[in-house]
mmCIF file of the N, C-alpha and C atoms, coordinates in Angstrom:
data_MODEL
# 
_entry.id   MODEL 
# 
loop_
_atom_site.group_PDB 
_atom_site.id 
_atom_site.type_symbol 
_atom_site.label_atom_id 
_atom_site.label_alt_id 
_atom_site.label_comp_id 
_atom_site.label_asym_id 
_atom_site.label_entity_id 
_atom_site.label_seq_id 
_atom_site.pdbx_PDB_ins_code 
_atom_site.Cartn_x 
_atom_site.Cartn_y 
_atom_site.Cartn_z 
_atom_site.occupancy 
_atom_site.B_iso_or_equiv 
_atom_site.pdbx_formal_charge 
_atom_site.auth_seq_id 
_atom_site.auth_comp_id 
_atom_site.auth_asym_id 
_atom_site.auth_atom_id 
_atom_site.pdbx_PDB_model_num 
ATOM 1   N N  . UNK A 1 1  ? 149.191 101.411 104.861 1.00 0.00 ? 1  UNK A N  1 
ATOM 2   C CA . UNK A 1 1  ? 148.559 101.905 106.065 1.00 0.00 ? 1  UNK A CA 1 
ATOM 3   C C  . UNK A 1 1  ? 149.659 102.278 107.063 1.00 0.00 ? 1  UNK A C  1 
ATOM 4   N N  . UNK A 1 2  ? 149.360 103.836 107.551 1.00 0.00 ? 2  UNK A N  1 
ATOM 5   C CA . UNK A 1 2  ? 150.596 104.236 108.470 1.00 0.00 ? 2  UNK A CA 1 
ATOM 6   C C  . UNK A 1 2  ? 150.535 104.181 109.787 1.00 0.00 ? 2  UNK A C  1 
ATOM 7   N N  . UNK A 1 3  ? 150.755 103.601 110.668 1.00 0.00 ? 3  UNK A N  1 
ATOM 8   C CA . UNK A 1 3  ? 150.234 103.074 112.101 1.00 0.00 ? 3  UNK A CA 1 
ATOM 9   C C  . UNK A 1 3  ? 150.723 104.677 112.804 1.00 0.00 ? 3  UNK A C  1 
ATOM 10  N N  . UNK A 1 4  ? 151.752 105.388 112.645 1.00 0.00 ? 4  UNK A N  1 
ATOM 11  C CA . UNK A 1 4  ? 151.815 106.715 112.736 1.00 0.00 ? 4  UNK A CA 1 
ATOM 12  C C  . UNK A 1 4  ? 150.538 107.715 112.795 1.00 0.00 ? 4  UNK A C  1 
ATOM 13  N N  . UNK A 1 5  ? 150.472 107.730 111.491 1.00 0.00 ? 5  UNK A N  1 
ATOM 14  C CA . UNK A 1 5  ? 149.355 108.311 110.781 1.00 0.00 ? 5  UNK A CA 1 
ATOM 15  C C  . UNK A 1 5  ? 147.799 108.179 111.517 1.00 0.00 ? 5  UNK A C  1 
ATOM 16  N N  . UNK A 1 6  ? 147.502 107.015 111.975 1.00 0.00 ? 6  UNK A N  1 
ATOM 17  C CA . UNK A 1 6  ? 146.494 106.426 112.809 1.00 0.00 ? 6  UNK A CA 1 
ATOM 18  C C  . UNK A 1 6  ? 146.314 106.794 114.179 1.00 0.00 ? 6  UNK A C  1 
ATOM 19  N N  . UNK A 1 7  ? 147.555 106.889 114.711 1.00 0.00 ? 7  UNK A N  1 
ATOM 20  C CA . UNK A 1 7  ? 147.724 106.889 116.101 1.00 0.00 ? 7  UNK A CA 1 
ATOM 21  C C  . UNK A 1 7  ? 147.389 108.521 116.185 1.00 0.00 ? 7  UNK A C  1 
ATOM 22  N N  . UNK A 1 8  ? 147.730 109.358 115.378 1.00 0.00 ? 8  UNK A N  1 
ATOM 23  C CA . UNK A 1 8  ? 148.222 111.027 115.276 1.00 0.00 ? 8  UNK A CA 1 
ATOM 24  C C  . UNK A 1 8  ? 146.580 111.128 115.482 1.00 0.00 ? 8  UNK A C  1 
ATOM 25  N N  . UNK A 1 9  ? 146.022 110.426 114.341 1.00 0.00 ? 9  UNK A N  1 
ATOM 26  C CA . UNK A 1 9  ? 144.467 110.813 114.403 1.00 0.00 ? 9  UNK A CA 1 
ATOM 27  C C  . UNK A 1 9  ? 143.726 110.561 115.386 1.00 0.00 ? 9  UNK A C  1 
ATOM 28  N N  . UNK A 1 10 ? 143.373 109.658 115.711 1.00 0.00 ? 10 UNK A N  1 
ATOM 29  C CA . UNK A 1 10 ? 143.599 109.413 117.235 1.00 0.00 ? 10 UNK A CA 1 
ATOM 30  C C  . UNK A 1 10 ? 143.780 110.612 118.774 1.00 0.00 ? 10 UNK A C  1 
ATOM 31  N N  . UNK A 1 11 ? 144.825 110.587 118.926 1.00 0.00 ? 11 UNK A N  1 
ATOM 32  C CA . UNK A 1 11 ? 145.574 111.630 119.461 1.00 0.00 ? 11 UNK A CA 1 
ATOM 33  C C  . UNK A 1 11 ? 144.981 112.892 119.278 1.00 0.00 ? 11 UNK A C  1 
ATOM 34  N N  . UNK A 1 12 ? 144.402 113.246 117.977 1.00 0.00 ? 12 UNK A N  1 
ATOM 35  C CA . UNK A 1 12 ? 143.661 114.740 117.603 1.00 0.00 ? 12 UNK A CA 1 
ATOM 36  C C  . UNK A 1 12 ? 142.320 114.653 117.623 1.00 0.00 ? 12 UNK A C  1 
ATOM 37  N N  . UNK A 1 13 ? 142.123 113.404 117.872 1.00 0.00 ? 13 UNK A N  1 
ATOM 38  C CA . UNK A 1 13 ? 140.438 113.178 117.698 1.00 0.00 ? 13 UNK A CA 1 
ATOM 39  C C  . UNK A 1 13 ? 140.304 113.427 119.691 1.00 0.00 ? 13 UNK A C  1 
ATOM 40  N N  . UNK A 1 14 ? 141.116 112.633 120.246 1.00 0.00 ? 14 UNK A N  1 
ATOM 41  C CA . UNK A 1 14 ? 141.139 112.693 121.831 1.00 0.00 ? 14 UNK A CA 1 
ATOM 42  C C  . UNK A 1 14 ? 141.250 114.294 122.497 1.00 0.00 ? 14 UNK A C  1 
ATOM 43  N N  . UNK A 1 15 ? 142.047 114.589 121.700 1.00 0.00 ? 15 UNK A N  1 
ATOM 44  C CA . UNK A 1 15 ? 142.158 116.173 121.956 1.00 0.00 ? 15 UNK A CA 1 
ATOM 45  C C  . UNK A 1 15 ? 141.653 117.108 122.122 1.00 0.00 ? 15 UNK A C  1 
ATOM 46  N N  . UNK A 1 16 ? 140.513 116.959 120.959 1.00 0.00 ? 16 UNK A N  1 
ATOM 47  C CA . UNK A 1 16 ? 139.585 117.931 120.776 1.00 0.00 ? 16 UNK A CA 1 
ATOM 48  C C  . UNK A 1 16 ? 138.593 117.460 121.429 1.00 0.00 ? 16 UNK A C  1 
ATOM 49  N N  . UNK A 1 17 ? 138.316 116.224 121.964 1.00 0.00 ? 17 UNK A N  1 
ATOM 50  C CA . UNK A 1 17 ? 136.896 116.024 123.006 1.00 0.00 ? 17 UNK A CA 1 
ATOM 51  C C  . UNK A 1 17 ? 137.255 116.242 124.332 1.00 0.00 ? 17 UNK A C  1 
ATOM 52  N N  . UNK A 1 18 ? 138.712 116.362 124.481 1.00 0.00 ? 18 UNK A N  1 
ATOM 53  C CA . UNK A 1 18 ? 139.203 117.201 126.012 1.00 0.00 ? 18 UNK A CA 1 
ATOM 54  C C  . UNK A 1 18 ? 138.666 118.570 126.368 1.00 0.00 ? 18 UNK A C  1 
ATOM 55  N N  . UNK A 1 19 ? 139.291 119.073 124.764 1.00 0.00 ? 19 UNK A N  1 
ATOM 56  C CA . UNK A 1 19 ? 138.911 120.704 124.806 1.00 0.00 ? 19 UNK A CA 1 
ATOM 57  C C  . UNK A 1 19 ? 137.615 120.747 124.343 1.00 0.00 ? 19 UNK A C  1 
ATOM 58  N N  . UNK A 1 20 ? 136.987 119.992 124.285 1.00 0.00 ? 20 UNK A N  1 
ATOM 59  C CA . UNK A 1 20 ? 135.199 120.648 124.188 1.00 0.00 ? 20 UNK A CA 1 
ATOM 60  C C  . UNK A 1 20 ? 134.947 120.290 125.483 1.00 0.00 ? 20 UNK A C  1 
ATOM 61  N N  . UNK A 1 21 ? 135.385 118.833 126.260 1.00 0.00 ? 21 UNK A N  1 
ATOM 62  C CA . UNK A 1 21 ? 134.642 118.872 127.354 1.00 0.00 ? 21 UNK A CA 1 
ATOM 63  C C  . UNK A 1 21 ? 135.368 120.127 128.310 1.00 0.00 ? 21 UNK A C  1 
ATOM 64  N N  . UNK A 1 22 ? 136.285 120.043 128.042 1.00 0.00 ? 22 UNK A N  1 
ATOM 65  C CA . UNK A 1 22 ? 136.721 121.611 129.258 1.00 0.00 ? 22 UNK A CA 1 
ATOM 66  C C  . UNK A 1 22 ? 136.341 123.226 128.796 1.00 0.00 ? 22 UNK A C  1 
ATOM 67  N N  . UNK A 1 23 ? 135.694 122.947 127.694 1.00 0.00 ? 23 UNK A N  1 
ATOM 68  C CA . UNK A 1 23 ? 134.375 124.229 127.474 1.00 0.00 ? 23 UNK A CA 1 
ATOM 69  C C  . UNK A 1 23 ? 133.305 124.140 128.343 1.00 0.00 ? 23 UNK A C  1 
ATOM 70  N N  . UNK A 1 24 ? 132.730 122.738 128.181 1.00 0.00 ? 24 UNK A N  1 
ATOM 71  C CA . UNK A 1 24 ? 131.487 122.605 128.767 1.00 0.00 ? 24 UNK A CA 1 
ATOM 72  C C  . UNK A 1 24 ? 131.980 122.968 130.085 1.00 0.00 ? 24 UNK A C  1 
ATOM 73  N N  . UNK A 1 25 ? 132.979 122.343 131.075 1.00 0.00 ? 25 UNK A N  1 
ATOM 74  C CA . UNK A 1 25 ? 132.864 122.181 132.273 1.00 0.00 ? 25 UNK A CA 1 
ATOM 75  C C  . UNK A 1 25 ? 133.471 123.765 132.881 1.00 0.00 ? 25 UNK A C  1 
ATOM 76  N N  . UNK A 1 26 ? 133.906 124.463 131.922 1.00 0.00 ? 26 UNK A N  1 
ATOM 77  C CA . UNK A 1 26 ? 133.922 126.456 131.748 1.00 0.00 ? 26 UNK A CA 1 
ATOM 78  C C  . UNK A 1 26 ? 132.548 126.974 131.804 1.00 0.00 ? 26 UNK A C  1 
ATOM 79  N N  . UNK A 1 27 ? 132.097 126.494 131.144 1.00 0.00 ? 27 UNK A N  1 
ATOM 80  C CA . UNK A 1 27 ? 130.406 127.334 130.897 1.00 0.00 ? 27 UNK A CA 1 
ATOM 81  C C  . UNK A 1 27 ? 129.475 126.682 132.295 1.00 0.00 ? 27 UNK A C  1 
ATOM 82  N N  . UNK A 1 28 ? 129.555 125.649 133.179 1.00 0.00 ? 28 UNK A N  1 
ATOM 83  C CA . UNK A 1 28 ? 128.761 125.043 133.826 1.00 0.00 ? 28 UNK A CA 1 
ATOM 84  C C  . UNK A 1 28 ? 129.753 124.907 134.801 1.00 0.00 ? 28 UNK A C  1 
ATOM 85  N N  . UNK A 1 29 ? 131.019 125.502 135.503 1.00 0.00 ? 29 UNK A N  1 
ATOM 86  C CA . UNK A 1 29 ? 131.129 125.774 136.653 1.00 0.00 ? 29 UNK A CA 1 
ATOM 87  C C  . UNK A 1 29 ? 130.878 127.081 137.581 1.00 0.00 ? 29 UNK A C  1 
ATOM 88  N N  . UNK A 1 30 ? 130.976 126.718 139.096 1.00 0.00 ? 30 UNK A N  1 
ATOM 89  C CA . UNK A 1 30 ? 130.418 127.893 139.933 1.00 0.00 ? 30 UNK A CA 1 
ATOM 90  C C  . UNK A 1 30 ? 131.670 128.407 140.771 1.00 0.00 ? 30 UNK A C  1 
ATOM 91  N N  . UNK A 1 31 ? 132.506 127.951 139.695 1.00 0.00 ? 31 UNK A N  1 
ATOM 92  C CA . UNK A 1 31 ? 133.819 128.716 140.591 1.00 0.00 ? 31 UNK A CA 1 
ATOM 93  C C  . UNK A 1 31 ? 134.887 128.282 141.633 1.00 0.00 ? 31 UNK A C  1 
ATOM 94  N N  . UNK A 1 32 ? 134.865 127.010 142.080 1.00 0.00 ? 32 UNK A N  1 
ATOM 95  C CA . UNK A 1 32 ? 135.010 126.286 143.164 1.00 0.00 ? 32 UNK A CA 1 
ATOM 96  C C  . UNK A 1 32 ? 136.049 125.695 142.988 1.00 0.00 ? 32 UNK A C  1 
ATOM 97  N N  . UNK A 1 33 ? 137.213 125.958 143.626 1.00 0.00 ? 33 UNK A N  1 
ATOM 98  C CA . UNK A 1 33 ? 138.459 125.176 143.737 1.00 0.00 ? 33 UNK A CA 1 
ATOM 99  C C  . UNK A 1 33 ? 139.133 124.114 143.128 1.00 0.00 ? 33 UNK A C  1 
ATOM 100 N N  . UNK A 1 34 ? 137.973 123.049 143.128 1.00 0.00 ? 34 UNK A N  1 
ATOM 101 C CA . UNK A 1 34 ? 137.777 122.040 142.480 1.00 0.00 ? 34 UNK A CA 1 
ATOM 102 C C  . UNK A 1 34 ? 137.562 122.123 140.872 1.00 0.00 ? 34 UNK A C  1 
ATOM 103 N N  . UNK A 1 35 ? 136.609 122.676 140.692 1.00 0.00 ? 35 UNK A N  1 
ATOM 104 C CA . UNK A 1 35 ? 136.252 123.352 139.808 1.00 0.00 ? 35 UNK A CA 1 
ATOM 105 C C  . UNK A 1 35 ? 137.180 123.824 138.635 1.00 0.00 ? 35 UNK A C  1 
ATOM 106 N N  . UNK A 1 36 ? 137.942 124.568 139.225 1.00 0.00 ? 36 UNK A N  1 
ATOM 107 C CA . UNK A 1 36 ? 139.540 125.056 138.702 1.00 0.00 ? 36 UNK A CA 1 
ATOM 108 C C  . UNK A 1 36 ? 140.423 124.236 138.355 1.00 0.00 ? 36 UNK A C  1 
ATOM 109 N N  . UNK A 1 37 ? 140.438 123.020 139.204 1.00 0.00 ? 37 UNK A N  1 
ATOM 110 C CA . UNK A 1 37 ? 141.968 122.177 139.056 1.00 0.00 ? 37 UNK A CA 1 
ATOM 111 C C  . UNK A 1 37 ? 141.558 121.257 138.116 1.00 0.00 ? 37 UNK A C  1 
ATOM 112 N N  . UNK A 1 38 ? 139.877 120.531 137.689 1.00 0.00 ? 38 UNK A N  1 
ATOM 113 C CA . UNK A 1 38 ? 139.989 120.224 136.519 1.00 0.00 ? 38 UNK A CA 1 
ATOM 114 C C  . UNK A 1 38 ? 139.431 120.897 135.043 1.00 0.00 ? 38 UNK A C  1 
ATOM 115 N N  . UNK A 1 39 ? 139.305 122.128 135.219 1.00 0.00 ? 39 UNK A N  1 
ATOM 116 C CA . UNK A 1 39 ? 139.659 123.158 133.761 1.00 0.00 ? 39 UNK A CA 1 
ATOM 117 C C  . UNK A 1 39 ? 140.951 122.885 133.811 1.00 0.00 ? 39 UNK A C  1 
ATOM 118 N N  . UNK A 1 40 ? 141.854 123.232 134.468 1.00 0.00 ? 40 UNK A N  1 
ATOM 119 C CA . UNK A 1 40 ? 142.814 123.125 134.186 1.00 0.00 ? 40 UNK A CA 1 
ATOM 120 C C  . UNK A 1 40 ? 143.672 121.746 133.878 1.00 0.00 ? 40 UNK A C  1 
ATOM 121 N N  . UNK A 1 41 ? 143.542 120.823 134.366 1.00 0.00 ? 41 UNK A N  1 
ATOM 122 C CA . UNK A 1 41 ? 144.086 119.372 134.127 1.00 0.00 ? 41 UNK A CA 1 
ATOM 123 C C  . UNK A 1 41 ? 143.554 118.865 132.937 1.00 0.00 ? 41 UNK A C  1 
ATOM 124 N N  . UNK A 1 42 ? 142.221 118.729 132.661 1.00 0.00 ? 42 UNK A N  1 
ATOM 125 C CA . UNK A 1 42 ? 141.361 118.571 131.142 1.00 0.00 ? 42 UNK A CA 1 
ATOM 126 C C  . UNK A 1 42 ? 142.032 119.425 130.382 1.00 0.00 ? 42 UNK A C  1 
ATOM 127 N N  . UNK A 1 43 ? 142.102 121.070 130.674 1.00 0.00 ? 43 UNK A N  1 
ATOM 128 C CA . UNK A 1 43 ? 142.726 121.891 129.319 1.00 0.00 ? 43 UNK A CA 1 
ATOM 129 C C  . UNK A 1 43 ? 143.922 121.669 128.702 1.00 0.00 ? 43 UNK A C  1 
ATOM 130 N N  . UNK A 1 44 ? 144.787 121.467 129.790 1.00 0.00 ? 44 UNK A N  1 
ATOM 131 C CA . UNK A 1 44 ? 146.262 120.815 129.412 1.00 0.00 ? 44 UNK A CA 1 
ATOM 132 C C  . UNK A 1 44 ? 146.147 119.546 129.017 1.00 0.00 ? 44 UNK A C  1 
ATOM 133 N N  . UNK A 1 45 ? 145.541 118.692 129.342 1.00 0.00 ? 45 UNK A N  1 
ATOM 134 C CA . UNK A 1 45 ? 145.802 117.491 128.848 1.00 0.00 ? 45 UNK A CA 1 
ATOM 135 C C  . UNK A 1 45 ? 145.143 116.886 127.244 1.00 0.00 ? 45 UNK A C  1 
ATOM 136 N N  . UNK A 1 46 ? 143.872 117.884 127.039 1.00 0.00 ? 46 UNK A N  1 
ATOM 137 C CA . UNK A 1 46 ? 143.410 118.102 125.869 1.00 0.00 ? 46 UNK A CA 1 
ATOM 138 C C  . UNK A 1 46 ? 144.746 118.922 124.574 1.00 0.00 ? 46 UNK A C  1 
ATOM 139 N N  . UNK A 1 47 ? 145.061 120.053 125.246 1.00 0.00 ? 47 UNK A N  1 
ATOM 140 C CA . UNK A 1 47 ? 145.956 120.312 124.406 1.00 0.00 ? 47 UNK A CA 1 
ATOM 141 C C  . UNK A 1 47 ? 146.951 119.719 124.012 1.00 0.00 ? 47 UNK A C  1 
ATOM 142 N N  . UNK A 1 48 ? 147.803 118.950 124.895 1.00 0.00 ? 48 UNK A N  1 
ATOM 143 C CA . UNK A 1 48 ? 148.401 118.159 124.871 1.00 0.00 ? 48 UNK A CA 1 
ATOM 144 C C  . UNK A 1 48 ? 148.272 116.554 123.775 1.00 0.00 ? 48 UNK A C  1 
ATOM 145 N N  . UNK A 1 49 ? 147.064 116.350 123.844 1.00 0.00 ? 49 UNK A N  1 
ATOM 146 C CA . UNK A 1 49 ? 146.912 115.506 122.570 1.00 0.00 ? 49 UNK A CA 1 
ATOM 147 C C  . UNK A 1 49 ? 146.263 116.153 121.310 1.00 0.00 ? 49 UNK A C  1 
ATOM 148 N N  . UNK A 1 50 ? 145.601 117.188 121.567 1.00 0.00 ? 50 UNK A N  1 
ATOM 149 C CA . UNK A 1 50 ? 145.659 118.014 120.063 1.00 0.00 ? 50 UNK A CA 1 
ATOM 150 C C  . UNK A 1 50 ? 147.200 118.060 119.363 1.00 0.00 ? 50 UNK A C  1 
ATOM 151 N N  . UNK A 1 51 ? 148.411 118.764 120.063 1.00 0.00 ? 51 UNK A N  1 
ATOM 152 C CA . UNK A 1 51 ? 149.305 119.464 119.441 1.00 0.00 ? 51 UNK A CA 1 
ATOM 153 C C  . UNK A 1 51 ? 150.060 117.705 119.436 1.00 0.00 ? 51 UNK A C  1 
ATOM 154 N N  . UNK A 1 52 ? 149.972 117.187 119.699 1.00 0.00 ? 52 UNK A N  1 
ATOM 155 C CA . UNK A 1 52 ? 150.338 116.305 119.432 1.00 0.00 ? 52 UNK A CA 1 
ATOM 156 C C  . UNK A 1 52 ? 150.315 115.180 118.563 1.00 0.00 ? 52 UNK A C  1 
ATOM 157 N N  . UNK A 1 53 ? 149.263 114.980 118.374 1.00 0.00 ? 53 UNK A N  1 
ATOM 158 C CA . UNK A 1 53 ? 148.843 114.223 117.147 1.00 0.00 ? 53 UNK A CA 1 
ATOM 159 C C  . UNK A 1 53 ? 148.818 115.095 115.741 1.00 0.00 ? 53 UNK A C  1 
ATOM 160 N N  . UNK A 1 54 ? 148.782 116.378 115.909 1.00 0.00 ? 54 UNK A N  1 
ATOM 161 C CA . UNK A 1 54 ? 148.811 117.509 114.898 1.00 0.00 ? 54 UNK A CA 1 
ATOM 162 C C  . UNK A 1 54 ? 150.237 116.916 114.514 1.00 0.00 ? 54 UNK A C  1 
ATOM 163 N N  . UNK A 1 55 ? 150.925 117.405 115.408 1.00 0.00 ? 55 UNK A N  1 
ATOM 164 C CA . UNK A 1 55 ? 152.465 117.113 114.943 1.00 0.00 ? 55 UNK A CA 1 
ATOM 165 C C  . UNK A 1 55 ? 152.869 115.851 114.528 1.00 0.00 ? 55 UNK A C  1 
ATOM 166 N N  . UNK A 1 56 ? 152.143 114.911 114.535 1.00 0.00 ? 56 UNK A N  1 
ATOM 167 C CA . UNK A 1 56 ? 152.376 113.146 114.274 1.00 0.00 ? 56 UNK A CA 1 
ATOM 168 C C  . UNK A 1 56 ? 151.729 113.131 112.722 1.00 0.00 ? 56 UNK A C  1 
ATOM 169 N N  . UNK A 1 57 ? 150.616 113.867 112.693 1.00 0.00 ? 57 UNK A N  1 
ATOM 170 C CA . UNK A 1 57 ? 150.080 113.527 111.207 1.00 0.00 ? 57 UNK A CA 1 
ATOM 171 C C  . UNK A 1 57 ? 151.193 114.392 110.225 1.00 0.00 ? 57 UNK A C  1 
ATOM 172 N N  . UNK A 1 58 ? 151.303 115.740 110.685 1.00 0.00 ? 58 UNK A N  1 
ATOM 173 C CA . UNK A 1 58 ? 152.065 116.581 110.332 1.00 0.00 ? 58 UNK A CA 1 
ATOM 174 C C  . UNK A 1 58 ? 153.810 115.932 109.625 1.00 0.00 ? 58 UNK A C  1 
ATOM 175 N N  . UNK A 1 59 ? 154.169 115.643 110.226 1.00 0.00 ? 59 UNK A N  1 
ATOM 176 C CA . UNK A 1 59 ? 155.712 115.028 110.010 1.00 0.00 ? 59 UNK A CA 1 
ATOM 177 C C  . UNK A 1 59 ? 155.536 113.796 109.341 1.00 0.00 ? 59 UNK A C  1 
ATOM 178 N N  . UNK A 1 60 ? 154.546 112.829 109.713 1.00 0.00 ? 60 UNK A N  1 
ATOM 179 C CA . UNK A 1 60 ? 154.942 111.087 108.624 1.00 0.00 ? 60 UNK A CA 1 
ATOM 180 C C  . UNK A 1 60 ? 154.674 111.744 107.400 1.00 0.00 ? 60 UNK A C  1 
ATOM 181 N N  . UNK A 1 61 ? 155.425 110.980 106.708 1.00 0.00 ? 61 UNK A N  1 
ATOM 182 C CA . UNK A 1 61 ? 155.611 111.187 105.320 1.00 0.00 ? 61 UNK A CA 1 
ATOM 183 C C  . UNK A 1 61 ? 154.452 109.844 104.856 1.00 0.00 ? 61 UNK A C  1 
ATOM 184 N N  . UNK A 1 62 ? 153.874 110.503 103.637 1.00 0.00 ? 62 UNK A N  1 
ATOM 185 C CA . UNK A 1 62 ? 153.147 109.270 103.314 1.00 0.00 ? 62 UNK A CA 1 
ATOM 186 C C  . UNK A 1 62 ? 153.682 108.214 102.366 1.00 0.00 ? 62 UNK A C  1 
ATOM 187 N N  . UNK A 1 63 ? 153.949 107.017 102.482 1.00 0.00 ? 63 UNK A N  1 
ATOM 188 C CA . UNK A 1 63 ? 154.450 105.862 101.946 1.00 0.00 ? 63 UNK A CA 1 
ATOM 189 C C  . UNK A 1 63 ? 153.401 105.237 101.234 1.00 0.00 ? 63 UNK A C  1 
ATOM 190 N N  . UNK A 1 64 ? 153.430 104.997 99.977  1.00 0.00 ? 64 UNK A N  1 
ATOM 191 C CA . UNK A 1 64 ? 152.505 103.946 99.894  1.00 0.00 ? 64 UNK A CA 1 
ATOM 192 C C  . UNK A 1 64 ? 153.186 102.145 99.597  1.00 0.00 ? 64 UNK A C  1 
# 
């Protein structure tokens, strides 16, 4: 068991419920300042654990 490997998934599982919730909160805002700064803070920070855990599962080598 690769505690790597775990964490990556993790990390990509977190990721992608960033970037769905910063779909939703795209499709169901009215434009508002506010509005903006968290599309944007959710989008980055979603991507941010997508490409990240991508790259964690990506690189461990599997050991058994």
């Amino acid at each position: 068991m690769n505690i790597k490997r775990i964490f990556g998934a993790i990390l990509t599982i977190l990721g992608i419920v960033g970037l769905i919730y910063t779909a939703n909160l795209f499709l169901n805002t009215s434009g508002g300042n506010r509005d903006i700064k968290m599309l944007i803070i959710y989008g980055v920070l979603g991507l941010l654990f997508f490409g990240t855990g991508i790259s964690l599962v990506r690189t461990t080598k599997d050991e058994s």
